[in-house]
N, C-alpha and C positions, 0 to 999 in steps of 0.2 A: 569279619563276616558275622558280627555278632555274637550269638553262644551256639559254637560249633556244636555239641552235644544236646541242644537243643532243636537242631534245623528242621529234623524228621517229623515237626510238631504241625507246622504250615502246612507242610504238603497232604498230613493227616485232616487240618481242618477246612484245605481247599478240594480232596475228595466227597464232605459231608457237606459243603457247598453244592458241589453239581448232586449230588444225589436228588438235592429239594428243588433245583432250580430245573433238572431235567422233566419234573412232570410241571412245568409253568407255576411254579411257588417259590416264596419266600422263605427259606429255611425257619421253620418255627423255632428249634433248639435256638437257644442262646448263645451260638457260636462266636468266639474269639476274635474278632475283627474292628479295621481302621473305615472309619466312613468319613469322605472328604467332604466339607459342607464349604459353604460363604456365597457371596454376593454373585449377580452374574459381572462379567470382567473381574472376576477377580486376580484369577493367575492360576485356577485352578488346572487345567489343563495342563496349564505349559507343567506344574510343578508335575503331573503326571507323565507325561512325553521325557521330564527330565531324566525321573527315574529310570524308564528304558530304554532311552539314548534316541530315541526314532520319534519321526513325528507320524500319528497313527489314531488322533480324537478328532470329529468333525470339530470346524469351528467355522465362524460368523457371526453376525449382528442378531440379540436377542438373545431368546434361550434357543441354547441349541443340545445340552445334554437335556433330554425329555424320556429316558428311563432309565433307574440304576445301572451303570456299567459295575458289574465285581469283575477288576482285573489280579489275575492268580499270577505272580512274576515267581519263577520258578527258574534258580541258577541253571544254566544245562551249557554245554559244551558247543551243540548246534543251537542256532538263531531262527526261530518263528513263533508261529503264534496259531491258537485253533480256535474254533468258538464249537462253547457246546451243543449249538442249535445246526450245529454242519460239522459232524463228526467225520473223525475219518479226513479231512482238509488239512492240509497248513498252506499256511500263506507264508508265503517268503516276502513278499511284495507288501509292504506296509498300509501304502496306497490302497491298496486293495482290503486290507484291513478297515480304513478308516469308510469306505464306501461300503464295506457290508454291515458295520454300525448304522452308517444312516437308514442303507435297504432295512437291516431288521424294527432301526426306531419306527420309520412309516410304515412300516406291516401291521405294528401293532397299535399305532397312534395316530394315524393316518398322516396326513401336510397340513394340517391346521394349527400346527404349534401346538399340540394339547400334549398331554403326561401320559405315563402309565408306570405303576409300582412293579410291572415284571419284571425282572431282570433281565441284564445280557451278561454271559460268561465269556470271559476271553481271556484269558489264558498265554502268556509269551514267555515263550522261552528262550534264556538270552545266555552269555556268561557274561556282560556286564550288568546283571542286576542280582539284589539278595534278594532271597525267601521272603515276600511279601504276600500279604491281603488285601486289597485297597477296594473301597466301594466309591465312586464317582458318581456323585448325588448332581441332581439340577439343580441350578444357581437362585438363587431366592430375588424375587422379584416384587416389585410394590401394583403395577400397572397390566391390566391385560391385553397386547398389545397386537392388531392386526383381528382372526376371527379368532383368536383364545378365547376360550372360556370368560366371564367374568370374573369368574371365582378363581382364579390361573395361583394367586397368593396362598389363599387357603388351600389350594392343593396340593402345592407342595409344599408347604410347611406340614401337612400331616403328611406327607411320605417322607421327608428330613424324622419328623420323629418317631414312625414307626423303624427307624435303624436306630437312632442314636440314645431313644428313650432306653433300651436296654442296658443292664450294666455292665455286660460283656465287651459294648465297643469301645472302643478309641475314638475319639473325636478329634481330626485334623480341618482345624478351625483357621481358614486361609483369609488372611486379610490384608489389602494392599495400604501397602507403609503413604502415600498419598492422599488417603483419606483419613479423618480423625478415628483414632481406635476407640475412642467412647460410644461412635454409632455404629460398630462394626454387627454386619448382621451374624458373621459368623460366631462373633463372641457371645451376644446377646442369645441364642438360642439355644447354644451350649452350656450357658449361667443357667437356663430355667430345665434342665435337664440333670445338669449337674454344677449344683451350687456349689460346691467344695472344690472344684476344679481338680478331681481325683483321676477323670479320663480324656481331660483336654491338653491337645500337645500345640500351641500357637507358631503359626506359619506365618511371618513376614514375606509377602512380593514388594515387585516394583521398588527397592530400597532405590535406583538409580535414579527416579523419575521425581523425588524429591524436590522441592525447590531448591534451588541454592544458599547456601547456608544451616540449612537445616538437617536433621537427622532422625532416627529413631533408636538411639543409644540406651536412652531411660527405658523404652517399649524390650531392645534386646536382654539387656541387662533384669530382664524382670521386675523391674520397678515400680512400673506407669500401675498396671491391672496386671498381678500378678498371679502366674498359674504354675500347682506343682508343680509340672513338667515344662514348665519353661516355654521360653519362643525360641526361634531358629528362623533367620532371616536368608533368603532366596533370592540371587537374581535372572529371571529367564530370559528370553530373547523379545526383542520389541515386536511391534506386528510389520515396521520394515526387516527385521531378520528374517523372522518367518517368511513373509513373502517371498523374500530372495535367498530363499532355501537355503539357510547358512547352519552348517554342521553344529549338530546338540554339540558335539564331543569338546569344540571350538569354542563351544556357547559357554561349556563348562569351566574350560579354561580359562575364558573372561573374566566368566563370573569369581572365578579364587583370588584374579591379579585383582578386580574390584576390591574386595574385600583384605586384601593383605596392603591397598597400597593406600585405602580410605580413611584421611585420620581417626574416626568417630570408630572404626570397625576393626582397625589392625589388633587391636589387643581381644580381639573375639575373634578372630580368622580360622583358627582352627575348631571352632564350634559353631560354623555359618558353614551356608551352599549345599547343596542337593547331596553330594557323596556323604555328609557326615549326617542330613534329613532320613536317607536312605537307611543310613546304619542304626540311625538311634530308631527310626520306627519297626527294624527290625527287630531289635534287641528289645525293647520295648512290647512289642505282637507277642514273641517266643515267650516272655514271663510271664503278659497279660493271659497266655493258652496253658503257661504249665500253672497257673494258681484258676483258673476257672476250669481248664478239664476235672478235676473232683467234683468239682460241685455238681459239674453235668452229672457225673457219675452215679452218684449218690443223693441226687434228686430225686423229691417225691415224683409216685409215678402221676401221670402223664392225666392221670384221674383229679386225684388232688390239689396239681397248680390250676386246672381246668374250674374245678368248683371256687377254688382261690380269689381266679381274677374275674370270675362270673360275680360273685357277692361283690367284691369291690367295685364293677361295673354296673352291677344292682346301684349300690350307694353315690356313686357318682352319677347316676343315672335320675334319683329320687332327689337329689338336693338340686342339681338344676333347673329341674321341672319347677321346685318348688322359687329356689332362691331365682331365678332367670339365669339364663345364658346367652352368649353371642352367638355361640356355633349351633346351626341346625335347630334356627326357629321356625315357629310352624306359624303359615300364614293365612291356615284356613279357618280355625278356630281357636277359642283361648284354651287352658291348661293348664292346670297345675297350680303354681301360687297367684296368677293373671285370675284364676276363678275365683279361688279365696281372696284375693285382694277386692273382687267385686262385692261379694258375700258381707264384707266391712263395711267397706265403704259407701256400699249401695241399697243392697238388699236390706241390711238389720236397719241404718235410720229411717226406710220407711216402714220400716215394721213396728218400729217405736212410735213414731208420727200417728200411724192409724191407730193406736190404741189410744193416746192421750188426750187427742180432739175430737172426743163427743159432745159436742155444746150442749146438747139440748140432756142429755142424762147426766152430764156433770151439776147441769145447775138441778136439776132435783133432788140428786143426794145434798148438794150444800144444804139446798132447802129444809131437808130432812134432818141433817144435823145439828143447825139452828137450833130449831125446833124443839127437836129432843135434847141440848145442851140446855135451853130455857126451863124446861121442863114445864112445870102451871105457870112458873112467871112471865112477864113480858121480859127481856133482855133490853140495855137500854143498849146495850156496849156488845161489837162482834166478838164473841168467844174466842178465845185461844183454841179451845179443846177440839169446834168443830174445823176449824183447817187440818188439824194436826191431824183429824181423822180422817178426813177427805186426803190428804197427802199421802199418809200409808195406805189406804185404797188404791191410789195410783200406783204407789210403787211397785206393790206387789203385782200387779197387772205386768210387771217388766219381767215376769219371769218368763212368761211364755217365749216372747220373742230371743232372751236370751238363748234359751235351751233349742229354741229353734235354728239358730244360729248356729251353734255346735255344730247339732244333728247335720245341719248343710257342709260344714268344714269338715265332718268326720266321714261324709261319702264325698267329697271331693278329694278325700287323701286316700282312699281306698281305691278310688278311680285312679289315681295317678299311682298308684301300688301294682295294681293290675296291668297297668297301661308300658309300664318297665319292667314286668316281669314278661310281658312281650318276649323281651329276647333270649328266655330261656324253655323256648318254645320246644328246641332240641331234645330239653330233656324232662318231661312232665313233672317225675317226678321228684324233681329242685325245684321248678316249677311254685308247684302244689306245697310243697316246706314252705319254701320262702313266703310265699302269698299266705299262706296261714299263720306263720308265725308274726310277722309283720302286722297283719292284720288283728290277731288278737291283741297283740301288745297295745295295739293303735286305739284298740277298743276297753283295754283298762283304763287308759290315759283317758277316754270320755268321761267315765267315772269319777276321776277325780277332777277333769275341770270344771265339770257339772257343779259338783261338791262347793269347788271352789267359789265358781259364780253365783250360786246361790250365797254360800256364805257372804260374796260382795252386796248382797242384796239387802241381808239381815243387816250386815252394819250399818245401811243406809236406815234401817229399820228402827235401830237402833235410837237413833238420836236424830232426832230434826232442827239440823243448823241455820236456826232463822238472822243470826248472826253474820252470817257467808257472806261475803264482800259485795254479790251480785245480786243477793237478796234486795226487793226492793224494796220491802219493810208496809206497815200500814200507811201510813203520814201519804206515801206515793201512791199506795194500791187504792185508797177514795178516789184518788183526784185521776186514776188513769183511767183509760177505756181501753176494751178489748182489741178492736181493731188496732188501737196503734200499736199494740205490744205485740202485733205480726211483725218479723223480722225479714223485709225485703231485701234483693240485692241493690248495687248501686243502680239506676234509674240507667236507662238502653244499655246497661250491661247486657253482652251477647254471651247468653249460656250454653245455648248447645243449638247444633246445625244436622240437619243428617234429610234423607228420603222416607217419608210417610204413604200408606196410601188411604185413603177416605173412601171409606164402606156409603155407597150409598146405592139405593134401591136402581134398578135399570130402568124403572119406569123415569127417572127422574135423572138420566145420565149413566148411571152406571159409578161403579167403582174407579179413582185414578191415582192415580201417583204424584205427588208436586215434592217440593225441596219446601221445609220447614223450620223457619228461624223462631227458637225463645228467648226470650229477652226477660229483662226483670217488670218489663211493664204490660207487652203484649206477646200476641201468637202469632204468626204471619206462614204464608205459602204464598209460594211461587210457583212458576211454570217448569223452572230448571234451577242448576246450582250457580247459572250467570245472574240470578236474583234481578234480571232486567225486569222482566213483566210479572209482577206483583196481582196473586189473583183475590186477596183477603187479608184485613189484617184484624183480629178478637184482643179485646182487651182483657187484662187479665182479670178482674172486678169482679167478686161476687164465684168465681170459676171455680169448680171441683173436680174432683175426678171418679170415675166408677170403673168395676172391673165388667167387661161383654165373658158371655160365655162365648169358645170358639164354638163356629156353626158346625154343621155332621159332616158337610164334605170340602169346609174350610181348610186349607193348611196355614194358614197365618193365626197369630195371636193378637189379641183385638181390648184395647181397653178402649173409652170414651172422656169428651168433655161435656160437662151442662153446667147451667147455670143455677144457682141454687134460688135463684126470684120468680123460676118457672118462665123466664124469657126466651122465646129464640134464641140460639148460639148462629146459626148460618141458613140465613133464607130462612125457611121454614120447617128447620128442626130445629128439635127440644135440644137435642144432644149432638155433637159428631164424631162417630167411631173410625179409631185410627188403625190401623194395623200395620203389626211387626212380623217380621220372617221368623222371629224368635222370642221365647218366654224371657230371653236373659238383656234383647231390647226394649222388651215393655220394663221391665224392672229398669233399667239405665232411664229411659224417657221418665219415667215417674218419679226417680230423683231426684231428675233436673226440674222438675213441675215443683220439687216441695220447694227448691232453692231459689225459685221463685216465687214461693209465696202462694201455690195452689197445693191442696191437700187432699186426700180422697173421701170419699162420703163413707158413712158409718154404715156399719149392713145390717146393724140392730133396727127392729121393727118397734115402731109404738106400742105398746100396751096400755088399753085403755086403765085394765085394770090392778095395775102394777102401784098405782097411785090413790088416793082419794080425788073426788074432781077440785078440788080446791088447790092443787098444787102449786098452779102460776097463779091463784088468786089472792096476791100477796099486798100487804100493805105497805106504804111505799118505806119505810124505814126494813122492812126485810127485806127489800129490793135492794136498797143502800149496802147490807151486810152480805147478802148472796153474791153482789157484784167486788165489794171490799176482797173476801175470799176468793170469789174466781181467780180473781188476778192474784193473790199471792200463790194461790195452789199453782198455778199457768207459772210466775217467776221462777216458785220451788223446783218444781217438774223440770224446768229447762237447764235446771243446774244439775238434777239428779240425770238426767238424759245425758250433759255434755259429760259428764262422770265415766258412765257406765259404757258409752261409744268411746270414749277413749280407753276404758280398761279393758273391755272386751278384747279387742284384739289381742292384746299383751298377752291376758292371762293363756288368750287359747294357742298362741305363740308359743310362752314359755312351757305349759305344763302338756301340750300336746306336740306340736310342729317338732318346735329343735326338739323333744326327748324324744323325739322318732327319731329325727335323723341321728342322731347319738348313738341309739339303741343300734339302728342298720349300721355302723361302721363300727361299732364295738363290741355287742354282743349277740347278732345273727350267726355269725359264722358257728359261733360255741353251739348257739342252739340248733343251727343245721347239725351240727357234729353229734348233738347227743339226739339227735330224732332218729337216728339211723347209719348204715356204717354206707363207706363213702360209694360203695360199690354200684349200692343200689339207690342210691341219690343220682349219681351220674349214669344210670340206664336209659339210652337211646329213647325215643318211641316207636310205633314202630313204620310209622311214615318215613321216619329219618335211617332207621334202618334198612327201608325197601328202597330208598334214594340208595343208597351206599352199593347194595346189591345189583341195582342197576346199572350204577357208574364202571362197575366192577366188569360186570357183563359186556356192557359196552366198547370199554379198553379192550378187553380179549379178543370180541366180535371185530373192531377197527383192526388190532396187532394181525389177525389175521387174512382180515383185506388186504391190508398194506403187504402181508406176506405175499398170498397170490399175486398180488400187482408188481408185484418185483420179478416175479416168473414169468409176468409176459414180454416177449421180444419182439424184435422187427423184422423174423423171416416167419412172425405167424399170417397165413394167408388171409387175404381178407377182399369182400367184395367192391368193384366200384359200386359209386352211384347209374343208375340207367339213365341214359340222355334225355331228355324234355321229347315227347312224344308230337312228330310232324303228322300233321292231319289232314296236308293238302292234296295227298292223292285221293280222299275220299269222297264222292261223287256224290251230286246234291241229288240226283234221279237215280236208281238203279237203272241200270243199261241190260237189252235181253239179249245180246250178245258180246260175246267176249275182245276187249280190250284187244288191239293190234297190239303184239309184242315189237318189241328192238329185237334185230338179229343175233345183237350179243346178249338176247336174256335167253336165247333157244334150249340153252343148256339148262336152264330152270325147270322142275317138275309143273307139269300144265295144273297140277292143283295146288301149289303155294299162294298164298296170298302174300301181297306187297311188302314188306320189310318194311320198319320205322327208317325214315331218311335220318338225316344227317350223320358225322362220323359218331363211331364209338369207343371209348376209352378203352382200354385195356393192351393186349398184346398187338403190333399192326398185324393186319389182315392182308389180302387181296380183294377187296370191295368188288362189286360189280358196279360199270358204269351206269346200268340206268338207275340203279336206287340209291347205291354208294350206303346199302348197308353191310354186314356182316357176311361174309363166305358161310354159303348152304351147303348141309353134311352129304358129301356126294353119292349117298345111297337114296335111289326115291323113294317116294311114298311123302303123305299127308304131313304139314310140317308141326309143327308143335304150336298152340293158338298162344299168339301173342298176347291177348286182350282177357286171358285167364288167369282169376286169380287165384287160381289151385294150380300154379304151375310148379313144378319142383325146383327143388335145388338142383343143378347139374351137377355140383358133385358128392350127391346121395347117389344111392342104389337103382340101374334102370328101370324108372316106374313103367306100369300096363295100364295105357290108355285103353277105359270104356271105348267101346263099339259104338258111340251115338253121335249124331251130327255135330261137327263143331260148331260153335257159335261165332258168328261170325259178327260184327259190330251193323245195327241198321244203314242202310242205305249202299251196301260193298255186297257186288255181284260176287256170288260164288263161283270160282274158276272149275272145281269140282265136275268132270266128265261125269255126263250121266249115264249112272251106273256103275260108276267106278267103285271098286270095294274098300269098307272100310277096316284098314289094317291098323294093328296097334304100334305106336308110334318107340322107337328105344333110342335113348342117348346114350352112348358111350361114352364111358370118364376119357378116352383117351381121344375123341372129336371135340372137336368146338362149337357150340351149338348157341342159337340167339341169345340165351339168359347170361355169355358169360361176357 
């Protein structure tokens, strides 16, 4: 029976079990316990039924355990079992056990095959079982299958490891010897939980169903994938036993002669099958409860581990954002590293592009450098000096965009800071720490890669490597021309696809939406994204791009195309404005515009008098030198460009991104701890405090409900419904004399009016035949007006009917003798009278 001196420890950690599961929760503490995991079919069941001799778990095809069973097996002398959602019950009747499992799964999961993390307590007590824990987890699945969920995998693998992620459980990792132990799901999810195999105890099933000749000798023997605590091999009943209800106790006995008569397994016989499974996870739970109870004990309080696993959930929270994740992507907008990866790749090289292609102010400064290199001479030979000046001009122009770039990365990590501190919304002021400290740190690190990127700028500053292998030297730069040194893509390469709409006046159609293909050569729209009907197609020749301001009561973002020869682009505009739902689609379309070879227009204005007028009045050998230069400066530039877009990222990676994330998993926690003592870090707000207060209220106000409704009985008195009202004796004419009575109504007072027909519910009566209503209270006078809705209750106090006419319903002759006095009317509680 395991360690007798220890036994009292179970039954201590299955009372702190129902404590938490009694108000519908998951014990938070870290308590001491086995959670059964593996495949569905695995054998998990049956190895559970074995344990307590009874068959008593639903089963059938699919999943069929869909929310944690904790079974509490508890030695006792008498044989039953209770659940804690029906106190006060036992079931003798196992059967009946196993059908109030399923009643309580679809209470709370409904018949759709879905999950749910609540528990079910059940509890059996036996004297063929030892002091156990056991949680019976749902069977892990790949496919969702009938109305499940789609997500059916992903959800139960996060409720498998919200048990077994703890390092308090036991992990009984059930794998049928049939299938290969290398894809075993139960193994596999218990490796990334615990890698050391320090809380996994391996269950071999199905050893009998093996092929013939084969075994799992290497697998018993701990050989194959070894685990400290070893495997233990099981045989239970096939699903012909089960069906034909053949005795666990019988099943057990099988299963020993298997195993003592099996050559592979005789020399293991006495360390196989359920009795010796039974004893070691006992002996095993009792030690795993007396070396973790201290630690409950003397665990930080309840403050502490709370702020603990909030920062670590902070930092796993911030690195996925950043790095990406599979689990729980958001499919409405981007986020996190999705927006800094655009900021790279999208945003900074048109930011570079617009600065370096001024044609028309680049060739005037050459001109002017020339010039002034020449000094009073004529120059016969293009100067070294003025490229080299015209080149640092350029470069240093790349500072702006650089540092603009940051600036874009340093509030996109700020955003994504805030955006995870979300979920420490409970407590402000953690909150408030966290977001500032994170955030300042985030913002020394701009400092330095500021620093840094500049310095990359100076050393390009440095030294002008006309040497550089893609340099294309003078000899090439005469003989090329500008145009061809544009860098197109391959020729109908299809760049990008997506829905545009075309701004145009309503005079002339209105604005529409078409489907828009770019190519390396043209522009095209369509009607829809089947690209059958073809409404245009612009070549790309001569094409630029301009930024529209949005209009005042626009919501779209709006750039344009024209043509830079002053031609029609479409029909009869100069220009045609496209619009995006979003600033961060105009920047992607504009991308794709430079990778084909169109670029945006300069926003610099002419100045007439920025020049002498002589500037392009050049003679043709300065023509030959401004054009020489163009094109090396254009070569140099595309080197220095492809430089500084590949270093950017890196540098803002290295000295910002990962030191963040480094910083959040290393040294926030320190600096929460010296901002403040942990007390008032983890203070409520007080929203979260008026929830709490509520909830509070509320249980009280229910416990009390629930109280009085337990005091009501079945001999409290209670009214019928009154019959559906017959309206046929009511006379479409008033009549000015009175109705012939029947002889057997003579006994009736000559001023009652007609009684409702049909019977009426309550105690029998003696009806009268002609109406076959209710027996009238044999005192006369006036009878009580049916058709009032101030009538009383008859069994209150006898009311004093006013002295005024009764009202009688239109068209119903009053029987009322004229003159007859009007007396006030009394029911007696102890008569029976029409209301009852």
């Amino acid at each position: 029976m395991g360690n007798r001196g220890m036994e009292d420890l179970i039954p201590l950690v299955n009372k702190l079990q129902d404590a938490f599961s009694s108000i519908g929760q998951s014990c938070n503490l870290d308590l001491p316990q086995i959670a059964v995991v593996g495949g569905q079919s695995a054998g998990k069941s049956s190895v559970l039924e074995n344990f307590v001799g009874r068959d008593f778990l639903p089963r059938g095809s699919g999943i069929v355990t869909r929310r944690p069973l904790i079974l509490q097996l508890v030695n006792n002398k008498a044989e039953y079992a209770e659940f804690l959602h029906c106190k006060g019950r036992k079931f003798v009747d196992f059967d009946e056990v196993r059908a109030e499992i399923e009643a309580e799964t679809d209470r709370i999961t409904g018949s759709n095959k879905g999950i749910s993390p609540v528990p079910i307590n059940l509890r059996v007590y036996s004297p063929n079982v030892l002091n156990l824990t056991l949680i019976d987890l749902p069977g892990m699945t790949k496919v969702a299958v009938g109305d499940q969920p789609v997500d059916i995998e992903h959800q139960i693998r996060d409720m498998l490891l919200q048990f077994i992620t703890k390092e308090s459980c036991l992990i009984l990792a059930v794998t049928p010897a049939n299938s290969d132990l290398a894809n075993s799901d139960a193994l596999k999810i218990s490796k990334e939980v615990d890698p050391q195999g320090l809380r996994t105890i391996g269950v071999i099933t199905k050893l009998d169903l093996m092929d013939e000749g084969t075994d799992a000798r290497d697998i018993l023997e701990n050989k194959l994938l070894p685990l400290r605590r070893g495997y233990i091999g099981v045989v239970n009943r096939s699903q012909k036993d089960i069906d034909g209800k053949k005795d666990i106790r019988a099943a057990l006995a099988a299963e020993r002669k298997f195993f003592l008569s099996h050559p592979g397994y005789r020399h293991l016989a006495e360390r196989m099958g359920t009795p010796h499974l039974q004893k070691t996870l006992n002996q095993q739970l009792t030690n795993h409860i007396r070396d973790t109870l201290p630690g409950l004990r003397n665990d930080p309080t309840r403050k502490t581990k709370a702020l603990l696993q909030m920062v670590q959930q902070f930092g796993v929270d911030f690195e996925k954002r950043i790095e990406g994740s599979g689990d729980q992507v958001d499919t409405v907008e981007l986020s996190g590293g999705a927006r800094i990866n655009r900021i790279f790749h999208e945003r900074f090289p048109f930011e570079l592009v617009k600065i370096v292609f001024d044609e028309k102010e680049l060739r005037r400064e050459i001109s002017h450098a020339i010039k002034n290199v020449h000094g009073v001479r004529t120059g016969l030979f293009t100067p070294d000096l003025a490229f080299e000046a015209i080149v640092k001009k350029q470069i240093v122009k790349l500072k702006e965009p650089c540092l603009k770039c940051i600036d874009l990365v340093i509030q996109e990590l700020i955003n994504t800071v805030r955006q995870c501190t979300n979920k420490l919304g409970s407590y402000p002021r953690l909150r408030e720490e966290t977001e500032r400290i994170v955030t300042t740190y985030v913002r020394e690190r701009e400092g330095k890669t500021k620093d840094q990127v500049l310095l990359l700028i100076d050393i390009e500053l440095s030294y002008i490597n006309t040497n550089h292998e893609d340099f294309i030297g003078f000899a090439n730069a005469q003989q090329r021309n500008t145009h061809v040194n544009k860098k197109r893509a391959i020729p109908n390469q299809v760049i990008r696809k997506g829905w545009l709409t075309i701004n145009i006046s309503i005079m002339k159609g209105g604005s529409k939406e078409y489907w828009f293909i770019l190519t390396a050569e043209s522009f095209s729209w369509y009607k829809d994204e089947e690209e059958k009907e073809k409404k245009y197609m612009l070549p790309l020749d001569n094409l630029k791009l301009r930024d529209v301001e949005k209009g005042f009561m626009s919501t779209k973002h709006i750039f344009a195309i024209f043509n830079t020869e002053q031609r029609n682009v479409y029909k009869d505009l100069r220009q045609i404005e496209l619009a995006c739902d979003s600033q961060e689609d105009v920047d992607s379309w504009k991308a794709s515009f430079l990778r084909a070879g169109v670029y945006p227009e300069k926003d610099q204005v002419d100045n007439e008098e920025a020049g002498p007028v002589d500037t392009f009045s050049m003679d043709p050998q300065l023509e030959r030198q401004v054009e020489t230069i163009r094109n090396l400066v254009d070569s140099y530039i595309g080197i220095v460009n492809k430089t500084i877009r590949d270093l950017m990222p890196k540098t803002i990676m290295h000295l910002m991104i990962n030191s963040a994330k480094d910083f959040i998993h290393s040294e926030l926690l320190a600096y929460l701890y010296s901002s403040g003592d942990q007390n008032s870090l983890m203070e409520e707000s007080a929203d979260q405090a008026q929830r709490r207060d509520e909830m509070l209220r509320m249980y009280h106000a229910l416990k009390e409900a629930l109280h009085i409704i337990g005091d009501i009985t079945t001999t409290t008195v209670s009214c019928p419904v009154p019959p559906p009202v017959n309206d046929g004796w009511i006379q479409s004419e008033p009549s000015p004399t009175p109705q012939r009575k029947p002889a057997s109504a003579a006994a009736l007072p000559p001023s009652r009016p007609p009684a409702v027909r049909g019977p009426t519910p309550g105690p029998p009566m003696n009806p009268t035949p002609a109406f076959g209503a209710p027996p009238i209270p044999s005192r006369p006078g006036p009878p009580v007006n049916a058709f009032s809705t101030n009538a009383q209750d008859p069994f209150s106090a006898p009311p004093q009917i006013p002295s005024r006419p009764a009202r009688i319903p239109p068209g119903v002759p009053s029987r009322r003798p004229p003159g007859a006095p009007h007396r006030p009317t009394i029911i007696r509680p102890a008569e029976p009278s029409l209301l009852d």
